[in-house]
N, C-alpha and C positions, 0 to 999 in steps of 0.2 A: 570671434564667434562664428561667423563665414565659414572659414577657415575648419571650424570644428566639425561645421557643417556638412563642408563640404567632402571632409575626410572621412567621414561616417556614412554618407551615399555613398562614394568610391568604394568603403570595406564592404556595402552592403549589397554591389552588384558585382565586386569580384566574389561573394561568398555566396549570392545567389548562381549563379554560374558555373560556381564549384561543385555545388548541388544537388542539380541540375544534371549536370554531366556522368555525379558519383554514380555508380552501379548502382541497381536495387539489392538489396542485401537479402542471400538467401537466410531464414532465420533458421532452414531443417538443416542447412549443411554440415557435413562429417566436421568440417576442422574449426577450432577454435577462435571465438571470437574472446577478447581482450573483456565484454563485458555481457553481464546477464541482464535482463530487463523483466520487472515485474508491474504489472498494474492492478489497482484496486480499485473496483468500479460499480458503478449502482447505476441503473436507470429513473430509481426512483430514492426521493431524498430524503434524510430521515432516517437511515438503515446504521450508522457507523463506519462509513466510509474511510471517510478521511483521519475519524479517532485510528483506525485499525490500520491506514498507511503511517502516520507517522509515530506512530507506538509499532510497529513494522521494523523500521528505522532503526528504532532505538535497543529494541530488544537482539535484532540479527548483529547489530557493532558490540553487543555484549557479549552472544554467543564467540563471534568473529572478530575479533578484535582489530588482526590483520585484513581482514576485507574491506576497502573502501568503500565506503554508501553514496549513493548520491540520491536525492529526493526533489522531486516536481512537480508542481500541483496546476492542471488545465483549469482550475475552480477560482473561480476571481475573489473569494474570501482571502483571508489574510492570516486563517488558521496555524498554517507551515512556519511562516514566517515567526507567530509570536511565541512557536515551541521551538524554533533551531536561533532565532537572529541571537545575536551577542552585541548586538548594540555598536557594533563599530561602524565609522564611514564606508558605505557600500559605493559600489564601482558604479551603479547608478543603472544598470542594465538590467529590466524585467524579462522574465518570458519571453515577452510580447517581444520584443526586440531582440531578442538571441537565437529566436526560432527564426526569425524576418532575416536576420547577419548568417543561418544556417549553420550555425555551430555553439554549442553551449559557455563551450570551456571559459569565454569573456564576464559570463556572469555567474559564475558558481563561488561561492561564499565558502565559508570557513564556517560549520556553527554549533551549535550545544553537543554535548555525548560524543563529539567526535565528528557526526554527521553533516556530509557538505550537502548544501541546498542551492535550490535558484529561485533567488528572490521571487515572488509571484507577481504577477501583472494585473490591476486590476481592470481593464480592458482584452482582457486574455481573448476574449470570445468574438472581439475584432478579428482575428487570424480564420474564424470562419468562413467570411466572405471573402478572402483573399488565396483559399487553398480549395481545389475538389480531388484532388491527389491524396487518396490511402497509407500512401507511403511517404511522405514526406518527413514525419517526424524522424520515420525510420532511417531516413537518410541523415538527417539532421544529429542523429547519436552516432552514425557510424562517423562524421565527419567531428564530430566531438571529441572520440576516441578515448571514454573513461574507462580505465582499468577496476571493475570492482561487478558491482551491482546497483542500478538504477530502479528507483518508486517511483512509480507515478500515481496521483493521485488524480483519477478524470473527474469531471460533473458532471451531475445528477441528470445525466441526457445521453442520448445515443447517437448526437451530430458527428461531423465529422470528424472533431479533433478527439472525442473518444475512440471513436472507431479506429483511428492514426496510431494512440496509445496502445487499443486489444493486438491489431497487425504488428506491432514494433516489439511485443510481450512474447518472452519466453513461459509464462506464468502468468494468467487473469486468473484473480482473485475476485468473484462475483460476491458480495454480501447479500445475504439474505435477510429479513428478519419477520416477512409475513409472508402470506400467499401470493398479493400483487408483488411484491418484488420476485415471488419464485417466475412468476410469469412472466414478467420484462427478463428476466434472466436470460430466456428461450431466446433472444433477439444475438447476447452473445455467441454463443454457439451457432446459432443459424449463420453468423456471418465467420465463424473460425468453418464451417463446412463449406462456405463460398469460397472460402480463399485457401480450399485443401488442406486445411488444419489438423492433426488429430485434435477430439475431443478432450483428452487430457489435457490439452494445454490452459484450458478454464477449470477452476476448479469452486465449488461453491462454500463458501464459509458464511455461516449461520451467526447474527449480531444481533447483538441485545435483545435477549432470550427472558424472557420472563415467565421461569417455574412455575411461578403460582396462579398462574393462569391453568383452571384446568377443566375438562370436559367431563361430562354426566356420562356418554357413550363413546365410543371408540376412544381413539387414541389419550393417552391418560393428559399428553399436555402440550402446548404448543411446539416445544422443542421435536416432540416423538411424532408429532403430526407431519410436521415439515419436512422430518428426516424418511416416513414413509413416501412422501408424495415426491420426493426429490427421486429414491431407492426406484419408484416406480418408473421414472422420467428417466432413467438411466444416465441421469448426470455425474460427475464425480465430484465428490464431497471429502473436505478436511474432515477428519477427525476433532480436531479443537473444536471448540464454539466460542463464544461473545457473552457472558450474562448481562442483561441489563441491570448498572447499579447508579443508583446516585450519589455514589463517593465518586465516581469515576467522571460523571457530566459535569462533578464542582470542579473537577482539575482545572476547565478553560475560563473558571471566574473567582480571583484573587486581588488581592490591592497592588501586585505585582503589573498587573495587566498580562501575563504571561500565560501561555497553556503549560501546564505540568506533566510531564510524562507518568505512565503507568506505573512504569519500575521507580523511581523517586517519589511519587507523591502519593502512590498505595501500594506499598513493597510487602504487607499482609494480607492481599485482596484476594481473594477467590479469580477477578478477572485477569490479575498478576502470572498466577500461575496459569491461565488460560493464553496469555500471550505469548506466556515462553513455552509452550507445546505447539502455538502457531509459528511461532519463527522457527521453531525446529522441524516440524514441515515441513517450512516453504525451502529449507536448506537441504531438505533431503529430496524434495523435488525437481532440484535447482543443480540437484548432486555438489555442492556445497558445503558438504559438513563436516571435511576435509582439512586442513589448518596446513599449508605449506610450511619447509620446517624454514623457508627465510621469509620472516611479517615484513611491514609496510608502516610508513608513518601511522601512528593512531590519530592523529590530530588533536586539534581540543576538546576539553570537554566538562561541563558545570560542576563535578564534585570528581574528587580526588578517584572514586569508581564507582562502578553501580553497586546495588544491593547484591548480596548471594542470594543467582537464583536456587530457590530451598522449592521440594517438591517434597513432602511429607508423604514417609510407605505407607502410607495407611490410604492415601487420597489418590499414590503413583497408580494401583490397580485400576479403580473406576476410570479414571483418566484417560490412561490407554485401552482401555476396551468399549471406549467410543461414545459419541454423544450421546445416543440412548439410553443405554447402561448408564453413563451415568450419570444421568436428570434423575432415574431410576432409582441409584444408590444411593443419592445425595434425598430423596425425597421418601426412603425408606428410612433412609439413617434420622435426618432430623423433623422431618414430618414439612408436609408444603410449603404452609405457614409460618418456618423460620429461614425458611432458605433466605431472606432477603439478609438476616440479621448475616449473615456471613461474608454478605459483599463488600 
């Protein structure tokens, strides 16, 4: 036991050191890195975070079959875990310790859809008081060295191991879902212009949208409200949006104990098709949408394949000509008061 001990401080001060030492990574530079990195993040909790990172996940290994995924959650829940785990004996290595060893690759897992994860830590938020370095994480993936594309899932805060994940992002993905989160939003970007950012690199996507919420004067409804005051803020905004449904919040409570994905557990959902127009996004953002003609292991994954993503022409129009339009279309077509029946 000693012994075990003692070989895991040795890994963990040659790998602190290694570190340490790595460059800082330019993330604007011309030549290719081996992996993309996206993060999905809120200031404030409550927005669909973490639903939208790992339904993220699951929808781009659909799209891209070839692309390896890797997913990581800085949120000391256990969310990640009980939609990727596959129940085998894990290597025993959280976050918290992989980030601390300065290299991932020791603890990344095998798990559902395909999708590799790292197990979560639930002391994650230990590593606060132990880092005031920006760049740390960022170093910590370059020394990783995953070939694909990386999720990260931060918490509902703006310390410093979110701020680690926005710096280390090719792509922040801010969730919106009312006025106070458009406002903690502003904290993103104020820190991608500290650190010479383009603005593009955050972009805002809009979750759990509730139609029938609607107003007497101006704006006809939440969604349209949001989307002017953002248009105003001159932020950049997805296209897709998020409906709030309560088929989609049963996913994370079964006799399973398991969270269910979007694409298996509502493959006729209004919010279904709302996630496959966000992964296609974030692919085209990411320049990504691309399929090299030699793929890569798929890995494993819980059913034999996903559902066909199906986009009906009738619904492909409002879709692609944007949130407002089509809160619009959807609320001419079937009037306020059934939009929910659709979700």
């Amino acid at each position: 036991m000693i012994e075990v001990e003692l070989s895991r401080f040795l890994n963990a001060a040659y790998s602190a050191e290694a570190i340490q030492s790595a460059p800082r990574a330019d993330w604007n530079r011309q030549e290719p890195r081996p992996f993309k990195v996206v993060t999905v993040t809120s200031n404030k909790g409550g927005v669909g975070k973490t639903t939208i990172a790992c339904n993220l996940a699951v929808y781009i290994r659909a799209l891209r079959e070839d692309l390896p995924i890797l997913i990581l959650t800085l949120d000391d829940q256990l969310v990640l875990d009980r939609m990727f785990s596959m129940g085998d004996d894990r290597s025993g290595i959280g976050l918290l310790d992989a980030i601390r060893l300065g290299n991932l690759s020791s603890a990344i897992e095998h798990g559902q859809f395909g999708v590799r994860y790292v197990p979560s830590s639930r002391d994650a938020s230990a590593l606060k008081s132990t880092t005031a370095d920006l760049f740390h994480l960022q170093r910590v993936l370059v020394q990783t060295d995953w070939h694909g594309l990386v999720i990260i899932d931060t918490k509902s805060d703006f310390e410093i191991l979110t701020q680690n994940a926005i710096v280390a992002s090719d792509l922040v993905m801010v969730a919106v879902k009312d006025y106070t989160s458009l406002i903690e939003a502003e904290r993103v970007f104020e820190l991608l212009r500290e650190m010479d950012r383009p603005r593009e690199t955050a972009r805002i996507v809009l979750s759990l949208m509730d139609l029938r919420v609607k107003f007497k004067d101006g704006p006809a409804n939440v969604l349209e409200l949001l989307v002017t005051e953002i248009r105003r803020r001159g932020y950049p905004l997805f296209e897709s949006f998020i409906s709030r449904s309560a088929k989609i919040e049963a996913l994370q409570t079964n006799p399973e104990g398991c969270v269910h994905s979007i694409m298996h557990g509502a493959p006729n959902s209004v919010t279904h098709r709302q996630m496959t127009m966000l992964a296609e996004e974030v692919l085209t953002c990411l320049s990504l949408t691309e399929r090299p003609d030699v793929g890569r292991d798929t890995g494993a994954r819980r059913e034999e394949g996903p559902p066909e993503i199906f986009l009906p022409p009738e619904r492909k129009v409002a879709l692609r000509s944007g949130a407002v339009e089509y809160a619009q279309a959807r609320s001419e077509a079937a009037g306020m008061e059934k939009v929910a029946d659709s979700f």
